[in-house]
C-alpha positions as CSV (number, residue, x, y, z in Angstrom):
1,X,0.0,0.0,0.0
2,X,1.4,3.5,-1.1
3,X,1.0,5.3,1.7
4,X,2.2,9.7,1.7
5,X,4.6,9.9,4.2
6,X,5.4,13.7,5.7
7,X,9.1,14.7,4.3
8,X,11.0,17.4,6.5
9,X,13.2,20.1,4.5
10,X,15.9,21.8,5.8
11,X,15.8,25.4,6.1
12,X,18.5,27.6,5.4
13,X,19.9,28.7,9.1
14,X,19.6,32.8,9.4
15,X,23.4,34.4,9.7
16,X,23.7,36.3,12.4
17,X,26.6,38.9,11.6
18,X,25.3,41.2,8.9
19,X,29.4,41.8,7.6
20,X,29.0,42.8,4.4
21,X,25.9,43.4,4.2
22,X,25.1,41.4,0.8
23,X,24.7,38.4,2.2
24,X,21.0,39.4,3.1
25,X,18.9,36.4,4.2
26,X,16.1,35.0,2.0
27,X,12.8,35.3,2.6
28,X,10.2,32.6,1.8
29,X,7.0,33.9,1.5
30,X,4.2,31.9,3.0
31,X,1.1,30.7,1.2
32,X,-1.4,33.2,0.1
33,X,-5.0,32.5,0.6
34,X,-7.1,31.2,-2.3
35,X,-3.6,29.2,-3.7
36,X,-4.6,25.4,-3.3
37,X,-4.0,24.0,-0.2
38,X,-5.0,26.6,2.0
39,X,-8.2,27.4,3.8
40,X,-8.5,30.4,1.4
41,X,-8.3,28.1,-1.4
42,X,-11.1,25.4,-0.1
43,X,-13.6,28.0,0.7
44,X,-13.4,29.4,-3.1
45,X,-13.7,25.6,-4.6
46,X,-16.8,25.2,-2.6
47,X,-18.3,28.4,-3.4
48,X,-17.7,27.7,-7.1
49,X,-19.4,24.2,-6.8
50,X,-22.2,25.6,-4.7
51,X,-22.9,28.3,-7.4
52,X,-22.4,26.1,-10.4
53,X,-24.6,23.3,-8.6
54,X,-27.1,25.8,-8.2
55,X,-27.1,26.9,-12.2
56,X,-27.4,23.3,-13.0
57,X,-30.2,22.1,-10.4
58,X,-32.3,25.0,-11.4
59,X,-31.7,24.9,-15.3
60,X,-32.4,21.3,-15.4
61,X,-35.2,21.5,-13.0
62,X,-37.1,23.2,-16.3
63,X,-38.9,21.6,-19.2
64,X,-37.9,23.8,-21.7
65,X,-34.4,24.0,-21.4
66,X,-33.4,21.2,-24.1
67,X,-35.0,23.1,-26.5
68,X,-32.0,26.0,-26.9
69,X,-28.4,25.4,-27.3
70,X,-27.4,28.3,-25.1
71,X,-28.9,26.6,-22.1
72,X,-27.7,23.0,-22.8
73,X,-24.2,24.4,-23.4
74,X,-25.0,25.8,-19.9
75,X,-26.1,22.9,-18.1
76,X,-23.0,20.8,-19.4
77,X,-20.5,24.2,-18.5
78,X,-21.7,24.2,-14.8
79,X,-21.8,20.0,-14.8
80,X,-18.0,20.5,-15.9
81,X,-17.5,23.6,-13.1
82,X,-19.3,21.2,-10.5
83,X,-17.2,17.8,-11.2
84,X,-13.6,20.2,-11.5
85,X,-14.4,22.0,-8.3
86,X,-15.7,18.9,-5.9
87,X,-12.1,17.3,-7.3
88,X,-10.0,20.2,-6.3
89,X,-12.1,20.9,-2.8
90,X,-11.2,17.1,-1.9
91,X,-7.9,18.2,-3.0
92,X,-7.3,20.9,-1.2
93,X,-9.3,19.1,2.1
94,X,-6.8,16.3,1.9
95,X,-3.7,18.7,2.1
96,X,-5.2,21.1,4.7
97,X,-5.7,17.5,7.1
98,X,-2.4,16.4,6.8
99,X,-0.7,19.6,6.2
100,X,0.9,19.3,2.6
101,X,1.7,22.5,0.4
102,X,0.5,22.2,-3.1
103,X,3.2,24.6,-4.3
104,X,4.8,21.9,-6.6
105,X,5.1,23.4,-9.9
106,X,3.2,20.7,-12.0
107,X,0.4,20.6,-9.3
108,X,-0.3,24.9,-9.6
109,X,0.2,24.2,-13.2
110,X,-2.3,21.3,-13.5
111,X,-4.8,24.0,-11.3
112,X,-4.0,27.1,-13.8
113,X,-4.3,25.0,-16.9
114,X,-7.8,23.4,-16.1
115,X,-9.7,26.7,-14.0
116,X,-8.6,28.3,-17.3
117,X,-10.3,25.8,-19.1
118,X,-13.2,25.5,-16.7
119,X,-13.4,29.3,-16.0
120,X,-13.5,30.1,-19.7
121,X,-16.4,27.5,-20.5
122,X,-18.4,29.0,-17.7
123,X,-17.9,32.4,-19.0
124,X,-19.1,31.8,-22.6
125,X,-22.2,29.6,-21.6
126,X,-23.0,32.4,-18.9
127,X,-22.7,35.2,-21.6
128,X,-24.8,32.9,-24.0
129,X,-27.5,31.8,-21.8
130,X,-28.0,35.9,-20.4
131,X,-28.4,37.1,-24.0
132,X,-30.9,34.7,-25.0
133,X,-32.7,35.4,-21.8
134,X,-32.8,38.8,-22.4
135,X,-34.3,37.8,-26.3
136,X,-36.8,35.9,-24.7
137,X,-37.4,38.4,-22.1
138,X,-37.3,42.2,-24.0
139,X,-37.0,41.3,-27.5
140,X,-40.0,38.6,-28.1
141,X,-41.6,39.0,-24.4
142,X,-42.7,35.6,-24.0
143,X,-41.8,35.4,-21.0
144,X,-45.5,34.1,-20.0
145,X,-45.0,30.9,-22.1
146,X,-41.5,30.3,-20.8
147,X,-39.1,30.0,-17.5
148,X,-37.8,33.3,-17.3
149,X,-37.1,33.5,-13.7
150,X,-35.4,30.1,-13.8
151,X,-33.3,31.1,-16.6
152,X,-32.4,34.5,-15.1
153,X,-31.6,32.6,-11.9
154,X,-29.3,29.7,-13.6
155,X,-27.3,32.1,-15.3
156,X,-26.8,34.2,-12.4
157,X,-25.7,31.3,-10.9
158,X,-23.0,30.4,-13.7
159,X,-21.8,34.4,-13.5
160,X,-21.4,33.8,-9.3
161,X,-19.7,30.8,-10.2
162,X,-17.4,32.4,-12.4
163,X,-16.5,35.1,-10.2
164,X,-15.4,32.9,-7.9
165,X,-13.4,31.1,-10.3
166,X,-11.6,33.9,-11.5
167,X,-9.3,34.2,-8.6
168,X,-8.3,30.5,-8.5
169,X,-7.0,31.1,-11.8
170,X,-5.6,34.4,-11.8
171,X,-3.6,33.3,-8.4
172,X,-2.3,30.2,-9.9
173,X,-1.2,31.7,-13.0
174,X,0.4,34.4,-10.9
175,X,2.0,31.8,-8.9
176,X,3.4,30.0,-12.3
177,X,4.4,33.7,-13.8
178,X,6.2,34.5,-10.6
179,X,8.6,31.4,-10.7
């Protein structure tokens, strides 16, 4: 059985004579919140999948929503944002209980690559399903014979998800760009 055992790294012992004055001592800098692995991280992966949960209970929960590509482009955008999230939140669980950084250069890469993907997907299916809301809404005003509250809410849903999407990315890609 492959079981994770805890390594320990040596840390660089501070000098204490400041002789010349460029031998300045390193500074690590700790973890920022919303990076994976820390509490800051965990709380925006569940917000993401309660948002994108949300867009996809309510979107399915109507009849009509087969009928237009915008919304089933929605429906299987949030399903993606839901699975991707729940992953990551385990993820991100597991290394906050045994106290693991997820600072390794393929993991934050592996993070950036697919909440770009994810993100993006969101984005567009958000930006689809609002304008054909706002067809059916202003434009024909059928909104008697349709779900127009449901499909205001879902895709409200999808842009929350999104926002909180947007800074797992950008603080990945930050934390790859900075390297």
């Amino acid at each position: 059985m492959n079981v994770s055992h805890a390594t320990v790294h040596p840390v660089e012992d501070v000098p204490t004579t400041t002789d010349a004055g460029n031998n300045a001592p390193t500074v690590r800098m700790k973890d920022i919140q919303g990076m994976p692995g820390t509490a800051g991280g965990l709380a925006l992966r569940l917000c993401q999948l309660l948002f994108a949960v949300a867009a996809l209970c309510v979107m399915a929960s109507t009849s009509d929503f087969p009928s237009v590509t915008a919304f089933c482009y929605l429906v299987a955008a949030t399903g993606l944002q839901s699975i991707w999230s729940l992953i990551l939140a385990v993820i991100d669980l597991y290394a906050l209980l045994v106290r693991r950084s997820l600072q390794n250069l393929r993991v934050v890469s592996f993070f950036a690559i697919g909440d770009g993907i994810t993100s993006t997907l969101t984005f567009a299916a958000a930006c689809a399903s609002a304008g054909i809301t706002v067809l059916i809404d202003n434009d024909l005003d059928s909104c008697k014979q349709n779900h127009c509250m449901q499909f205001e809410t879902a895709t409200a849903m999808a842009f929350i998800s999104w926002f909180t999407a947007m800074p797992s990315f950008l603080l990945n890609f930050w934390s790859l760009a900075s390297r």
